[in-house]
C-alpha positions as CSV (number, residue, x, y, z in Angstrom):
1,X,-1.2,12.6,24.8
2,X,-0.9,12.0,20.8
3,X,1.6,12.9,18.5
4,X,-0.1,16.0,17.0
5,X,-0.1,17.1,21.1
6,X,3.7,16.2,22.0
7,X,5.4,17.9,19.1
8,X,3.4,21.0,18.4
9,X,1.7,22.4,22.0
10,X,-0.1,25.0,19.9
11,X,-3.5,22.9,18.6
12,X,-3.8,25.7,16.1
13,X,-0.2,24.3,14.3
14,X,-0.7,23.0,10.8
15,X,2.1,21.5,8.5
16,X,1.0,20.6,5.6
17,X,3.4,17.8,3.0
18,X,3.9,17.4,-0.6
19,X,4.1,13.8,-1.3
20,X,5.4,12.3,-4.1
21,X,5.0,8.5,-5.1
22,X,6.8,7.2,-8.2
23,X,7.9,3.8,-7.0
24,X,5.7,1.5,-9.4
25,X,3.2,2.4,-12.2
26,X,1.9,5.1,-10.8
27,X,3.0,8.9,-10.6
28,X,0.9,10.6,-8.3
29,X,1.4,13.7,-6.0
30,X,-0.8,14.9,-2.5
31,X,-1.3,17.3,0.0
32,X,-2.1,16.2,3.4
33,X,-2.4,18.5,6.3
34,X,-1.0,17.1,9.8
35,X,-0.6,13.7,8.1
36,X,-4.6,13.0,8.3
37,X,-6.3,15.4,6.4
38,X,-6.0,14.8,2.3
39,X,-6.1,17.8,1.0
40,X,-5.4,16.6,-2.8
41,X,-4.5,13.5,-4.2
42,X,-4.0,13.2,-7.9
43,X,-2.8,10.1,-9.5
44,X,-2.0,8.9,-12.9
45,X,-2.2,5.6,-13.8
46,X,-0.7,3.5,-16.2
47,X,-2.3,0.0,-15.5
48,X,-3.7,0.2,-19.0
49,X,-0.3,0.9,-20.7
50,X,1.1,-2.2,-18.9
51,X,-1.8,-4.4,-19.8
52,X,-0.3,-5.5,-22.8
53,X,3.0,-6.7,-21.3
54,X,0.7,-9.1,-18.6
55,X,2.7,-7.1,-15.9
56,X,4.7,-3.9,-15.1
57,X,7.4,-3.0,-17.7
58,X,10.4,-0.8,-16.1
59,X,11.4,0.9,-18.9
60,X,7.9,1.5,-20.0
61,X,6.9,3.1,-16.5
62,X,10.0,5.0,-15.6
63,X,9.6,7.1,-19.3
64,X,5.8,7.5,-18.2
65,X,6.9,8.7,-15.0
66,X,9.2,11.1,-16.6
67,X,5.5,12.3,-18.7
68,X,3.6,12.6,-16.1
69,X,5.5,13.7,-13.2
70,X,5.2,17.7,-13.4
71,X,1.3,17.8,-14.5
72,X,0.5,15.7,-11.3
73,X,2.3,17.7,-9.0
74,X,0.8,21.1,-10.4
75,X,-2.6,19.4,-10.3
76,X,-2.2,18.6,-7.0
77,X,-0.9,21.7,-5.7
78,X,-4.3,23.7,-7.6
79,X,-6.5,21.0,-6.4
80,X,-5.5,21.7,-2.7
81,X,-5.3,25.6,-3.3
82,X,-1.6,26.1,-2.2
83,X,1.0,27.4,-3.6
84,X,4.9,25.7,-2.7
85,X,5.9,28.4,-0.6
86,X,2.7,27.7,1.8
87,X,4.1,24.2,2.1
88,X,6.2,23.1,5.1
89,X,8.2,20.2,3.6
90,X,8.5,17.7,0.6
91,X,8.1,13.7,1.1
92,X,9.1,11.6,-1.7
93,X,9.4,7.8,-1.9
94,X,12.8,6.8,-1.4
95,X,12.0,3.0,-1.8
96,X,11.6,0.1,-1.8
97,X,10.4,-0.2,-5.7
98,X,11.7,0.2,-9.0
99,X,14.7,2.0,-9.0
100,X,14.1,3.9,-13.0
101,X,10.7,4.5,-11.5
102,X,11.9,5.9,-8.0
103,X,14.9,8.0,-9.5
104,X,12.1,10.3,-11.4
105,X,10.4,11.2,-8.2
106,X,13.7,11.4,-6.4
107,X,14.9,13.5,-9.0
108,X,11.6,16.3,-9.2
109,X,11.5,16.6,-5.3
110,X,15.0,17.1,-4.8
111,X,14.9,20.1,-7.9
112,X,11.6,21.4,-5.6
113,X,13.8,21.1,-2.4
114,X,16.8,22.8,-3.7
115,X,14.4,25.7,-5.3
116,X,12.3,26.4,-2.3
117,X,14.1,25.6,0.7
118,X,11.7,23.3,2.0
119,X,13.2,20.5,3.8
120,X,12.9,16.2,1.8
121,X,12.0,13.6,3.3
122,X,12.5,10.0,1.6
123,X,10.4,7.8,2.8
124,X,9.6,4.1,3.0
125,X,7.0,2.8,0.9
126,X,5.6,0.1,3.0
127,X,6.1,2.6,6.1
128,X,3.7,5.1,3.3
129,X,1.1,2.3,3.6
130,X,1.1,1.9,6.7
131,X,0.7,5.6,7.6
132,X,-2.7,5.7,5.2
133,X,-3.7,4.2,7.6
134,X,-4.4,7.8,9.5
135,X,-6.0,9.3,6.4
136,X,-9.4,11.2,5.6
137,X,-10.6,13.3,3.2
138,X,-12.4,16.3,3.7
139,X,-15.9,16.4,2.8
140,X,-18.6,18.9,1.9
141,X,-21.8,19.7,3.5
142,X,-24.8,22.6,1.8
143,X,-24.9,24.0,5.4
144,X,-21.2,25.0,7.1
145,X,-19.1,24.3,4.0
146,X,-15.9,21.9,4.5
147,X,-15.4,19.7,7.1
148,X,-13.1,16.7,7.7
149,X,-14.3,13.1,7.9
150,X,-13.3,12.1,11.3
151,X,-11.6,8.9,11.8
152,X,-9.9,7.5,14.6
153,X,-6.5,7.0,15.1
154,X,-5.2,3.5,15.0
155,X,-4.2,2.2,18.9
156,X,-0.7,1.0,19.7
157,X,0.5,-1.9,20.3
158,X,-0.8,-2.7,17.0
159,X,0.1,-5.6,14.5
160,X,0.3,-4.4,10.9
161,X,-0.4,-6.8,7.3
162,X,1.1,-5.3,4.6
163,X,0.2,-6.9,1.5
164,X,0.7,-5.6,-2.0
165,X,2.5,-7.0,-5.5
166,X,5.9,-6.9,-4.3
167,X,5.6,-7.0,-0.5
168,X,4.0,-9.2,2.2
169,X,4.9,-8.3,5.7
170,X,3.8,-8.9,9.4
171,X,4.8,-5.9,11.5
172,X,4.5,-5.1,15.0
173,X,3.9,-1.6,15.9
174,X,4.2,-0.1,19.4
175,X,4.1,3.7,18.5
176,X,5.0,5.8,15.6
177,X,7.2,5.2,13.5
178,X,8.6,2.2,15.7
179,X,8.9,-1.2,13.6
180,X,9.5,-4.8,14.5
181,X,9.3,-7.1,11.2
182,X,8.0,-10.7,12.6
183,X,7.9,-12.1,9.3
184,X,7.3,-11.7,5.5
185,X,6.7,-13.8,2.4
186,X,9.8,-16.3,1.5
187,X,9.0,-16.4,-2.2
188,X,5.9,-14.7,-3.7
189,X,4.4,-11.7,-2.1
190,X,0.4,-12.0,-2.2
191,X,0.0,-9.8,-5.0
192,X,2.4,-11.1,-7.2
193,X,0.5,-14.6,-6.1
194,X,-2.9,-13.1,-7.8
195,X,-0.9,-11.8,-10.7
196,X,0.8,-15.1,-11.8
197,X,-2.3,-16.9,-11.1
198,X,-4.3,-15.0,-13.0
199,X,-2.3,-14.6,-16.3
200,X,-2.4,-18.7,-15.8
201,X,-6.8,-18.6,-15.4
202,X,-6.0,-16.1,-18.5
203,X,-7.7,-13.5,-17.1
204,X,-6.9,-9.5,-17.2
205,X,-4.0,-7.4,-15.7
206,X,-3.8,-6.4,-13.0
207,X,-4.5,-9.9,-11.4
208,X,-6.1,-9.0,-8.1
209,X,-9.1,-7.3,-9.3
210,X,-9.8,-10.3,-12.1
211,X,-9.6,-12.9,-9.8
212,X,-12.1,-11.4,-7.0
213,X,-14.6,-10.8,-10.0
214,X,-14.5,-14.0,-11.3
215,X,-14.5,-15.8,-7.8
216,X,-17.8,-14.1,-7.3
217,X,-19.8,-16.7,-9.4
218,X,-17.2,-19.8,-8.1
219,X,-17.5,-22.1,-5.4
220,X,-14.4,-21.8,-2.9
221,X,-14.8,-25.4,-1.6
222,X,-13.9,-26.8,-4.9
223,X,-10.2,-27.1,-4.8
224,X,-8.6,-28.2,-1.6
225,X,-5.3,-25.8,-2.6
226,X,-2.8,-26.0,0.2
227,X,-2.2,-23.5,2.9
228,X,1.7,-22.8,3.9
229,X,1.3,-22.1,7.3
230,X,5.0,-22.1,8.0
231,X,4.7,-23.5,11.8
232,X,6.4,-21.1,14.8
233,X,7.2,-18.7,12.3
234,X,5.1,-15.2,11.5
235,X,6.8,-15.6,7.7
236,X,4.4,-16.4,4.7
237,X,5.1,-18.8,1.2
238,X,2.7,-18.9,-1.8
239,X,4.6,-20.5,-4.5
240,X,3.6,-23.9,-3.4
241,X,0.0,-23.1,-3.3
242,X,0.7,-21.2,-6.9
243,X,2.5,-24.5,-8.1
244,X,-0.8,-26.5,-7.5
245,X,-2.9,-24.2,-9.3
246,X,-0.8,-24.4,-11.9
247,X,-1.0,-28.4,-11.9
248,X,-4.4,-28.8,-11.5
249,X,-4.9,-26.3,-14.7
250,X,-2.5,-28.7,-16.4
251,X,-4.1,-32.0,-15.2
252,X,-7.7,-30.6,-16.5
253,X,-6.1,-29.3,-19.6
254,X,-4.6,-33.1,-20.5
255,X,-7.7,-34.4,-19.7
256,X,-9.8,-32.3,-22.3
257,X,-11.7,-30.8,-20.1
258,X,-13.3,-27.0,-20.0
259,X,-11.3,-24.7,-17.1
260,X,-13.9,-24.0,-14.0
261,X,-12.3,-20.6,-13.8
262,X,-14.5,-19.2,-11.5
263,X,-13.9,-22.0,-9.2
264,X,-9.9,-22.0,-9.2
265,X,-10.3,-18.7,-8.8
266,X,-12.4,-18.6,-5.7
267,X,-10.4,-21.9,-4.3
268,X,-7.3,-19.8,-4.9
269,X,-8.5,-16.4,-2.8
270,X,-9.9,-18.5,-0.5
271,X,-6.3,-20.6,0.4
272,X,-4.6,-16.9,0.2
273,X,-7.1,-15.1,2.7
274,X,-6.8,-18.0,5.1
275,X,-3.0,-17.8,5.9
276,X,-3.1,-14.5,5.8
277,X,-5.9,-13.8,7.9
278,X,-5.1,-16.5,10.1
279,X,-1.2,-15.3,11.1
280,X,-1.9,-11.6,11.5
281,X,-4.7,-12.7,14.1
282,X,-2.5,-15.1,15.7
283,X,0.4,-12.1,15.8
284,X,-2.4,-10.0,17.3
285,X,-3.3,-12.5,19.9
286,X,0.7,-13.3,20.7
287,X,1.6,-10.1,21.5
288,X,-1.6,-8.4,22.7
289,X,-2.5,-6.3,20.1
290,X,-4.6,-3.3,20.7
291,X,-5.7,-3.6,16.6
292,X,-4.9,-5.2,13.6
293,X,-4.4,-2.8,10.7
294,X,-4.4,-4.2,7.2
295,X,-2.8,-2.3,3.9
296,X,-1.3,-2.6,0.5
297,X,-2.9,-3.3,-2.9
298,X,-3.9,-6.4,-1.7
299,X,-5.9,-5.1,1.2
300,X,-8.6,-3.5,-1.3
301,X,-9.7,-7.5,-1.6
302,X,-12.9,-7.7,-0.5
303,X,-13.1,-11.5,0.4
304,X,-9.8,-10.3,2.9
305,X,-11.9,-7.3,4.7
306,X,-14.8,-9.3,5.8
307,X,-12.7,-12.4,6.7
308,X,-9.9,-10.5,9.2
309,X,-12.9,-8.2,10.1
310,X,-15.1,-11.3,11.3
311,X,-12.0,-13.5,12.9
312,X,-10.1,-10.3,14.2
313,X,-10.1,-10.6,18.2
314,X,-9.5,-6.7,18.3
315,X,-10.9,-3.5,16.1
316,X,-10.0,-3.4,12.5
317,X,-7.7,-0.3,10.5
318,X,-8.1,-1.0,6.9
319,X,-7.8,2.0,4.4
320,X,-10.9,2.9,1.8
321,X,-10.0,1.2,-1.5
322,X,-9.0,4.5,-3.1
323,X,-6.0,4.5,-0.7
324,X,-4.8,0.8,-0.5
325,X,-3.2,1.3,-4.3
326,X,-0.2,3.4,-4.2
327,X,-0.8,6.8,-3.9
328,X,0.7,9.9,-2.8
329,X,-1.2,10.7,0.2
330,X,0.1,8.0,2.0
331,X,3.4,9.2,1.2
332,X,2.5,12.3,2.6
333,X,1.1,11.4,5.6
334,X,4.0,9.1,6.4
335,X,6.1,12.5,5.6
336,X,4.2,14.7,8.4
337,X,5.6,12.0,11.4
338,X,9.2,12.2,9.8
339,X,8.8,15.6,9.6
340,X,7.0,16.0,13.2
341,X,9.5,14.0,15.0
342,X,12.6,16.3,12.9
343,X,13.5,13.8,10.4
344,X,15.0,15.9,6.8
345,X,17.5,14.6,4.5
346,X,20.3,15.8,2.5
347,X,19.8,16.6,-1.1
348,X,22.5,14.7,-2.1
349,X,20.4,11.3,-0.8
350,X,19.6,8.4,-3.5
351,X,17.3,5.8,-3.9
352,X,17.0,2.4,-2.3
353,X,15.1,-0.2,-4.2
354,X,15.4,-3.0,-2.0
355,X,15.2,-0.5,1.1
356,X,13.6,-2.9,4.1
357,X,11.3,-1.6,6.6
358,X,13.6,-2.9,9.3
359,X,16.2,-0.5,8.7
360,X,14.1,2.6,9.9
């Protein structure tokens, strides 16, 4: 029996969430109905307005948040054709993130609680990934009108790889909302990896996306970068394997010679995807995994979905790319099992910036 069946008997039962998601550079704001169906997602992003900084300012995104933060709500409520009082409860991001960033969010859904009764539920951003997961969006067909994109629901035990510019985690999940961390990065996360190597290749903001296009046209072979594989531990390091790009850029630049971009680049994603494919299919092997399930910003990288998918000894969860950047539907969703299982919080609740996944 699933979730859906255990809490609500009735099939007919809908809740539907309000998520809010200001933990980074992006405001956005869902609706998702029994924490699968997306019934509006709208996000606003500010990846231009931080382009000229070479990363995320703070200050910058917390005042954008502050902008933003009621248009993207109301759009999202139109777009999904409900009004608040046809809502059953409010999930906002409680952390981890930035905290000027999380505060804003913090601060609209607890006004939205306290107006309409509905119950808040702070949530974990990395649990938020995790949970989108479970998403689909409705589609629509000329014949019978809307219907729902049916997915499957990932199989527990499952080992989860979250990956994103701030986090790099190896999880280990035996049912909802149930966590064990085995490991995490020790220095850089993965994204934050892509970032700093990028700004070094000088190539765009954000980093992730630059590098895959450039490794298109480079040869992966090139550069024997290192690999960190951190033995009889599930824990992860890239600022070793950051430091030798770094010196091999340096090395080539004293010798006069032109940057093969393309080909640091590809070496680079190609030392990345290799530890962490190769320790989240080891953690699925150790402790019998029924599926891997991969998500975070990273997790839109292409050369990582076809690698885990091909070495993966068990079936594959990875989120469309629209749903692997932070977004409010995944906060959303992750708000339905909170809510399901009877989880609320006080208004009076704050923010948690550093706020671990362990500690749910």
């Amino acid at each position: 029996m699933d979730i859906q069946q255990r809490l609500f008997p009735d099939p007919k039962h809908i809740a539907r969430i309000l998520g809010i998601e200001t933990s980074c550079d992006e405001t956005s704001a869902a609706v998702v109905e029994n924490g699968r169906t997306i019934l509006s997602n709208a996000v606003s992003s500010q990846v231009d307005l931080h382009a000229q900084f070479g990363g995320v300012f703070p200050e910058v995104a917390s005042r954008q948040h502050v902008r933003t933060i009621y248009p993207i709500v109301e759009t999202a409520l139109q777009e999904a054709h409900f009004s608040m009082s046809e809502l059953d409860g409010i999930a906002v991001t409680r952390g981890p993130g930035l905290p000027g960033s999380l505060v804003v969010g913090m601060n609209f859904a607890k006004g939205l609680a306290m107006g309409t009764g509905l119950p808040l539920i702070g949530i974990n951003h990395l649990e938020a990934h995790i949970y989108s997961a479970w998403l689909s969006r409705p589609y629509t067909t000329g014949v019978s009108g809307s219907k729902t994109t049916k997915i499957k629901d990932p199989k527990f035990p499952l080992v989860a790889l979250i990956v994103s510019g701030g986090h790099t985690e190896l999880v280990l999940m035996r049912d909802h909302l149930q966590y064990e961390r085995l490991g995490g990065t020790l220095d850089d996360a993965a994204g934050e990896a892509f970032d700093k190597v990028a700004r070094l290749l000088e190539l765009s903001y954000p980093g992730g996306p630059a590098i895959q296009e450039e490794a298109q046209s480079g040869d992966p072979a090139a550069f024997n970068f290192p690999r960190a594989w951190l033995k009889d531990t599930w824990n992860f390091s890239f600022s070793g394997l950051k430091t030798a790009v770094l010196r091999e850029v340096r090395s080539l630049q004293e010798q006069g010679k032109i940057l093969p971009v393309s080909d640091l680049a590809a070496s680079f994603q190609a030392a990345v995807v290799d530890v962490l494919v190769g320790k989240t299919v080891k953690a699925a092997e150790e402790f019998k995994a029924q599926e891997i399930l991969v998500a975070g910003g990273v997790s839109a990288n292409q050369l990582l979905r076809q690698i885990v998918q091909q070495k993966s000894p068990c079936p594959i969860q990875i989120p469309p790319v629209y749903l692997c950047t932070d977004n409010a539907a995944m906060v959303a969703g992750a708000g339905y099992f909170r809510f399901a299982n009877g989880y609320s919080d006080e208004l009076g609740i704050d923010v948690m910036p550093n706020w671990p996944l362990s500690e749910l």
